[in-house]
N, C-alpha and C positions, 0 to 999 in steps of 0.2 A: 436557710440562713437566718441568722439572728434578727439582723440589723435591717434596717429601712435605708438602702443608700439616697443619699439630700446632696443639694450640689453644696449645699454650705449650711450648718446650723445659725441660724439668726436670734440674733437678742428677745425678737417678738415682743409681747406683751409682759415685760418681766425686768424685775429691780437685778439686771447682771453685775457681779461681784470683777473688775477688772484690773486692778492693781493693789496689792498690799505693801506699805511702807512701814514699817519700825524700827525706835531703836530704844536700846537699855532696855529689852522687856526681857526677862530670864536668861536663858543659854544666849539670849541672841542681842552682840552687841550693836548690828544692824543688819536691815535684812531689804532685801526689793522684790519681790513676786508679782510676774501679770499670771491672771487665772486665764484660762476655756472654759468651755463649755465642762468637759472635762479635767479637772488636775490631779495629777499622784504623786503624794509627798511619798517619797522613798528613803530610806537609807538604816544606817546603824542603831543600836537600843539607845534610849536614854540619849540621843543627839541634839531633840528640840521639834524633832516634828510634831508633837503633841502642842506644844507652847502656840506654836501658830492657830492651831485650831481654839484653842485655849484662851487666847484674846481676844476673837473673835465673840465667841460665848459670853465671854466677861462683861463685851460692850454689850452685847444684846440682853444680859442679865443686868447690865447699869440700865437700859433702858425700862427694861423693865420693872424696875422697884418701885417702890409707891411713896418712898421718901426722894422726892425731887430737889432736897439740898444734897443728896449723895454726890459726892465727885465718882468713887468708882466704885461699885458695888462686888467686894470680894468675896459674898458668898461665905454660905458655912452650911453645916449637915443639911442634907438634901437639896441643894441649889446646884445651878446646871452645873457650875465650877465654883470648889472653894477655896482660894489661894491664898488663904490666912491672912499676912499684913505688906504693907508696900513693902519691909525690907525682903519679902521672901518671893516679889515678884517682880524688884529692880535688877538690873545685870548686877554682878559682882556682889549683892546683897550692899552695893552703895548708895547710901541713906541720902546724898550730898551729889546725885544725878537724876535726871527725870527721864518720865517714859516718854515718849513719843509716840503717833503712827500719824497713816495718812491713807484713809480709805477711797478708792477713786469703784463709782459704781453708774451706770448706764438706766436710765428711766425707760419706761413703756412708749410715754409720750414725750413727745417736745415739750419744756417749760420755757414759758415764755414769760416775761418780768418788766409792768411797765412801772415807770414814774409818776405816780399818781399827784406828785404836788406839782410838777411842770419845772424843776430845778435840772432835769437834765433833758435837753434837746434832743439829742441823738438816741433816745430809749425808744422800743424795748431791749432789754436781753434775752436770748434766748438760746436753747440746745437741748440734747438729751443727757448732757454726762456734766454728774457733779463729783467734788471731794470732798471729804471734809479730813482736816489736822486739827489735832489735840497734843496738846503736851500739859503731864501732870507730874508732880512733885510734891517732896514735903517741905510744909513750913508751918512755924510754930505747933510740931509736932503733930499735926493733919494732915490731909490730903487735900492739894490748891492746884485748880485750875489756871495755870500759866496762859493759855490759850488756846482761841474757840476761832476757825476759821471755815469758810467756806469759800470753793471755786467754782465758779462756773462762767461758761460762754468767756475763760478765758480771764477774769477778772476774778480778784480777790475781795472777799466781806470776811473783818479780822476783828475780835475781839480781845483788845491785846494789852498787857499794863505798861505805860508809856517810861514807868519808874521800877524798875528791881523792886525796891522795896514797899513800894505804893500797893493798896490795896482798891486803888480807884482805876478802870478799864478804862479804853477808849475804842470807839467804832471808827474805821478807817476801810480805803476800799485804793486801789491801784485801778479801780476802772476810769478810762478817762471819758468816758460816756456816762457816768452816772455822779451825780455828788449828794451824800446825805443830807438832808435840810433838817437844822431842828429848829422845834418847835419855839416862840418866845413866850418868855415868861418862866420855860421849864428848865433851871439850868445844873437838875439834878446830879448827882453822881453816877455813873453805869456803876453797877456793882458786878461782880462773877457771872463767870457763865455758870448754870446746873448742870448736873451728870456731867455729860461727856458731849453733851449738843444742841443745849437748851440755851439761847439769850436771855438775859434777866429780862423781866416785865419794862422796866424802866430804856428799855431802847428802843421798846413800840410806843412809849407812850413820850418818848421826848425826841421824836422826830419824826416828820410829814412820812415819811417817805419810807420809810423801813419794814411795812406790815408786809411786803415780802421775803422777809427771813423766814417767816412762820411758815413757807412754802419750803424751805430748805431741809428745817427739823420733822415736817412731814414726810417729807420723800426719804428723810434718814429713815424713820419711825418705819414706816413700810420695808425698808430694806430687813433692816432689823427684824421685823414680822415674817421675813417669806423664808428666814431661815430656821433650817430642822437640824436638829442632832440624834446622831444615833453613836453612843460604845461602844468601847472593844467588847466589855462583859456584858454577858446578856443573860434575863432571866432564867432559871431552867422552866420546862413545861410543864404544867399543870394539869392533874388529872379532870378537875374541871373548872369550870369558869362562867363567874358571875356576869351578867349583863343585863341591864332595866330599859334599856334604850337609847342609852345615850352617846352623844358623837362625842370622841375625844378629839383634841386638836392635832394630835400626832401617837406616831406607836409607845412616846414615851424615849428613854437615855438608853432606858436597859431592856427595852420592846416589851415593857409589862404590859400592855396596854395593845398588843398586837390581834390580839384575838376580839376582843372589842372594836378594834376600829373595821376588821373586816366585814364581821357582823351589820355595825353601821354604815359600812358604805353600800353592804349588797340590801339592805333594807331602801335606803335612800336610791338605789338604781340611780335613774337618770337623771334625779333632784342634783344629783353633783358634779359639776364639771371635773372628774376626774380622768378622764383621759382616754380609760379603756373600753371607751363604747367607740372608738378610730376599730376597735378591735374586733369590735361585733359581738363582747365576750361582756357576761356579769361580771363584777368585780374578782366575785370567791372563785369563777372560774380561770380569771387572768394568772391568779395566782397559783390555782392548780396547774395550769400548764408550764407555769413556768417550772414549780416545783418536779413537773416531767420533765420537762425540754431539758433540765440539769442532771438529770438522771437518776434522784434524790429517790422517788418514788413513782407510782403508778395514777395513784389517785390520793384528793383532798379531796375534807369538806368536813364543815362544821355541824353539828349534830346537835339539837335539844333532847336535855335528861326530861320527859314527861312534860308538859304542855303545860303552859304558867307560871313554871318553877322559874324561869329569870336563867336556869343552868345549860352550860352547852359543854361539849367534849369538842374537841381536834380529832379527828379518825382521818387513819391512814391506813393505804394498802400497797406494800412493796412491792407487788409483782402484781400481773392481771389475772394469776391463777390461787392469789391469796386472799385472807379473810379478811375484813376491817378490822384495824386494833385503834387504843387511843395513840396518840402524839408521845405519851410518855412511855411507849413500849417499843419504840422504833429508836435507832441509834439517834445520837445528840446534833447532828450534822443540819439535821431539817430544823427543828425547833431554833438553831444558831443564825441560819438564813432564811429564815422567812420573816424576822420582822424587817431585815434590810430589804426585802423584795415587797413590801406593805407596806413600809413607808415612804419608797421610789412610786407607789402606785396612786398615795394614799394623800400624799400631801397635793398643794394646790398649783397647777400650771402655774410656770413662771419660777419655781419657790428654787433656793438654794440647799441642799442638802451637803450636810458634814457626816464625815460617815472615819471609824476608826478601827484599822482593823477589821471591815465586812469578812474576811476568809476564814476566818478564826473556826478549828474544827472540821472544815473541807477539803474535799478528798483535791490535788491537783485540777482534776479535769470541769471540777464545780467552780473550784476559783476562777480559769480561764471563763467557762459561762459566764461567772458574774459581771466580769467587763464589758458581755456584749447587752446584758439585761440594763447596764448603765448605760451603754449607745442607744439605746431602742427608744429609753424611759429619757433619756437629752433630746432625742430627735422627735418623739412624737407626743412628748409634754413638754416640750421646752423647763427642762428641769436642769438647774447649774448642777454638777456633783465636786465636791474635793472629799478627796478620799487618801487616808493615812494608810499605809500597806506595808507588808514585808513580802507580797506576794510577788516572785516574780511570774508566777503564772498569770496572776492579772492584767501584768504590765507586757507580755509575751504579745495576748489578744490585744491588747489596746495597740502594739505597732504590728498587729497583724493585720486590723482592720483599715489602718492606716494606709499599709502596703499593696491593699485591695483595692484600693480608694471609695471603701466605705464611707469615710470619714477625714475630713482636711486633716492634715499635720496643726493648721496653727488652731484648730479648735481642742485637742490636746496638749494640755503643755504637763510636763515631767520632769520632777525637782529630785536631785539626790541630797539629803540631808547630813553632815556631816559634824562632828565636834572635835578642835583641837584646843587642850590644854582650857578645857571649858569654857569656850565660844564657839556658837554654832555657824554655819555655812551652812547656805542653799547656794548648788549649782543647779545651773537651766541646762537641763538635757537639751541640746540642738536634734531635736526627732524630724528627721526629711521627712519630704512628699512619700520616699520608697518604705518608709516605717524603718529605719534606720538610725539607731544614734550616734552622733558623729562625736561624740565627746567624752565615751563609754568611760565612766569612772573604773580608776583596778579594784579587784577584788570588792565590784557592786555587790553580789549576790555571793561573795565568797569567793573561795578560788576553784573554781568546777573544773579546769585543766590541769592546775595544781593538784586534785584529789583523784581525776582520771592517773596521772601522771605516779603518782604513788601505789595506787593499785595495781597498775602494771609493773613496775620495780617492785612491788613484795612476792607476786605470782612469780616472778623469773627468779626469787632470793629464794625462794622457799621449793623450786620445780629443780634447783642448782643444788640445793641442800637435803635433797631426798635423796637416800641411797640408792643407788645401781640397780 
């Protein structure tokens, strides 16, 4: 069996991704998604399931820039997402609406938030689960932060402009346990929030009591960090492959970067908490077995051309009665999944992995595996996955494991993706305890009774219309 049966996957030590809000961002005039441990966005081409994963990256590419007057960093050649200008990523390409979302995300730890100037009695705050909403738009032909909010333990901290047209913010909170104290003397202006989660400076420094925000934009910052992306398109294989020693931080968009990071982890052994010493197994070995357990081939392993050179080869052997060849002499199927199986292995407990398309190039019976290498890699690294698919065979195992009681129904959740008249819908598959869905959209997967149905009417038109 695949899978490690848990009575229930737990949050553990990890930034869990647990509801997404938006609205007017592309196909989608609004949208509500709570995550699992695992989710599969499903459905039709060109519907929007891509855009979801897509602002995801966006915010994590805002975070990431090094100009912190950015509102929202859209990216251009070689950036995780390049989405050219606000009109070509508002709903309706309307100039004259803003985007919204509302990320709701689960800490490792309890934060707890006292009142350091004594202005509120009944403090601290405290919980595992925050949000944060933004809304952005255009004005005077840029991009303006409408609004910077955070929730937690229940209570709102909102950086908000009190006047449409004002360009002056104000700090406000709905907690009735806490009240901001400023400072006298300081009776400066708040000015913008930065990016998409940053207080201006001027709110720590003109009030007692606010230098826990900075706990807020860190625990963002962290969430932000534990998440990895992986493409639909993925490198081809190379016949060989440079390496000096160094750790990449991941396989990379397009797993260029897949054979290096193996390298580095099976160097680094047990310097890195990656997960597959639960396994008893090196790193390059986890990966070989899984590369067998799917039935892809026999044997892996990475090879140095001559000693010093810095070069290595992929050799593979398809059968246990065949000869090592390199990676680029064996059909395209391996080379396509083994950076999804390397960066499931590779990234750090806790992390959220985005993944588009993992099946691409696989045989049926490799797709269903992949579902369970995603149960294995949720349960015994605590690794969130959303994954964009056309696979129903992915989605087959995922209510198979379900139906075994592998795996809770509510730690899978399954969205069918849909677009009318260019607005996008997600429906919540309702998937029971039995791995059953109660809500089976028509013509999910096509019409497979409807095409049974046809075959059988041409055999009897055609069995009718042969002569005597």
């Amino acid at each position: 069996m695949y899978y490690s049966k848990v009575s229930r996957l737990s949050p553990g030590d990890m930034h869990m991704l647990t509801r997404f809000r938006l609205r007017n961002f592309k196909a989608w005039r609004e949208a509500d998604l709570t995550f699992g441990k695992i989710t599969g966005l499903f459905g039709t081409n060109s519907a929007g399931k891509s855009s979801l994963i897509q602002l995801l990256l966006l915010l994590k590419q805002t975070k990431d820039a090094t100009d912190r007057g950015l509102v929202l960093d859209l990216g251009g050649p070689g950036g995780m997402v390049n989405l050219g200008r606000f009109a070509d990523i508002v709903h309706g390409h309307d100039k004259s609406q803003r985007i919204s979302w509302n990320l709701d995300w689960t800490l490792p730890k309890p934060l707890k938030i006292n009142d350091s100037s004594g202005a509120s009695a009944n403090s601290p705050l405290k919980g595992r689960c925050l949000q944060i909403r933004c809304e952005v738009g255009l004005r005077d032909a840029g991009l303006w932060p409408y609004e910077l909010s955070y929730r937690f333990g229940g209570a709102d901290f909102s950086l908000e402009q009190p006047q449409p047209k004002s360009k002056e913010f104000k700090l406000t909170t709905n907690c009735e346990e806490f009240a901001f104290k400023r400072i006298q003397g300081r009776p400066w202006q708040l000015t913008r929030p930065f990016k998409t989660h940053l207080f201006p400076n001027q709110v720590k420094s003109s009030y007692q009591n606010a230098d826990f925000l900075n706990d807020f934009e860190l625990e963002y910052e962290k969430l932000m960090d534990s998440i990895y992306y992986l493409g639909p398109l993925r490198e081809h294989p190379q016949r060989e492959y440079h390496w000096a020693g160094s750790s990449p931080d991941y396989v990379g968009q397009r797993g260029e970067r897949t054979v290096q990071a193996i390298l580095a982890a099976t160097e680094q052994g047990e310097k890195r908490s990656l997960g597959y010493r639960r396994h008893k197994k090196p790193f390059q070995a986890m990966i070989a077995y899984w590369l067998k357990k799917l039935g892809l081939i026999q044997e892996f392993h990475l090879e140095e051309i001559g000693e010093g050179k810095n070069l290595y080869q992929a050799m593979v052997k398809t059968s246990s009665s065949s000869v090592s060849t390199a990676l680029t002499d064996v059909g395209f199927g391996v080379s396509q999944v083994l950076p999804a199986l390397v960066l499931l292995y590779y990234v750090p407990e806790g992390s959220t992995v985005l993944m588009e398309q993992p099946e691409i190039h696989l045989h049926p019976s490799v797709q269903s595996g992949l579902a369970d290498v995603m149960l294995r890699v949720a349960a015994t690294r605590n690794v969130q996955i959303i994954v964009e698919s056309h696979s129903e065979h992915l989605m087959r195992r995922l209510q198979r494991r379900v139906a075994e009681a592998e795996i809770p129904s509510e730690d899978v959740r399954l969205y069918f993706v849909s677009a009318m008249e260019g607005v996008a819908q997600a429906d919540d598959l309702a998937l029971n305890e039995w791995g059953q869905i109660e809500n089976w959209p028509p013509h999910f997967f096509g019409d497979e009774m409807g095409e049974i149905a046809e075959i059988a009417k041409a055999a009897i038109r055609r069995k009718l219309e042969r002569p005597a």
